[in-house]
N, C-alpha and C positions, 0 to 999 in steps of 0.2 A: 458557468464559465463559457467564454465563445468559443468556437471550435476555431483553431489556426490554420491556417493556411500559407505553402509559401507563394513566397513571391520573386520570380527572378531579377536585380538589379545592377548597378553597377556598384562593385566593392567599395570604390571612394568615398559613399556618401552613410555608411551608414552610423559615424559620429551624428552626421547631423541630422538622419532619421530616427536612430533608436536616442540620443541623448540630446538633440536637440542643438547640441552643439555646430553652428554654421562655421568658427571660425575657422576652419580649414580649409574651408571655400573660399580661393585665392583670387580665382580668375572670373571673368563675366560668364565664359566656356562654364565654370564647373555649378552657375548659381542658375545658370539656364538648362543645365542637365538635371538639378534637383529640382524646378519647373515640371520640366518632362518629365520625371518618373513621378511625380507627384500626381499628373494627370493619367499617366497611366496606370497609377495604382490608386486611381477615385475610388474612394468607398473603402478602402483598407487604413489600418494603423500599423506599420513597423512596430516590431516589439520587438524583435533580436534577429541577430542573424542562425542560420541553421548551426545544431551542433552534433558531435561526434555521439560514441558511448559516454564516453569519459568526461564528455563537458565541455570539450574545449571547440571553439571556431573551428569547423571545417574551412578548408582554405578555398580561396578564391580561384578562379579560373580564366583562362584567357579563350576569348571571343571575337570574334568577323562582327559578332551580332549587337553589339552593344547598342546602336540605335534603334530596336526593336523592344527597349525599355525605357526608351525616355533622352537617351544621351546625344549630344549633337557630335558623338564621333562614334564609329564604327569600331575597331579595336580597339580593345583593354580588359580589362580584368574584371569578373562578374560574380555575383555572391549569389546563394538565395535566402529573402530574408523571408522570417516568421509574420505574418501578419494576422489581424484580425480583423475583424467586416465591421466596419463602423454605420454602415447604412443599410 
């Protein structure tokens, strides 16, 4: 098994990273943000987002930093997901 690693993101996207699911992805804004974290997470796979004891999503965070993972806005809410090294 691969060893995970996380990966810091923006909380909005990870329907469409861990399940594949885009259709939440409304705007040009949010299909060009999963562009950017895409590149910035080269060589990883989303598998989940981080979780508690108990199992459940730790919750999201709000951040200055959001563009420093891929998003073309600076504030909003940040997750960190589980990933694996695909390359």
């Amino acid at each position: 098994m691969s060893k995970t690693e996380k990966i810091t993101g923006p909380a909005f996207l990870a329907s469409a990273l861990i399940n594949g699911d885009t259709s939440g992805l409304t705007e040009e804004e949010d299909v060009q943000t999963l562009d950017g974290f895409l590149k910035y997470a080269e060589g990883f796979e989303v598998i989940d987002v981080e979780r508690d004891e108990n199992g459940e999503a730790v919750e999201p965070y709000f951040s200055w930093n959001c563009d420093l993972y891929g998003a073309t806005f600076r504030g909003g809410d940040l997750v960190e997901y589980i990933a694996v090294r695909t390359t």
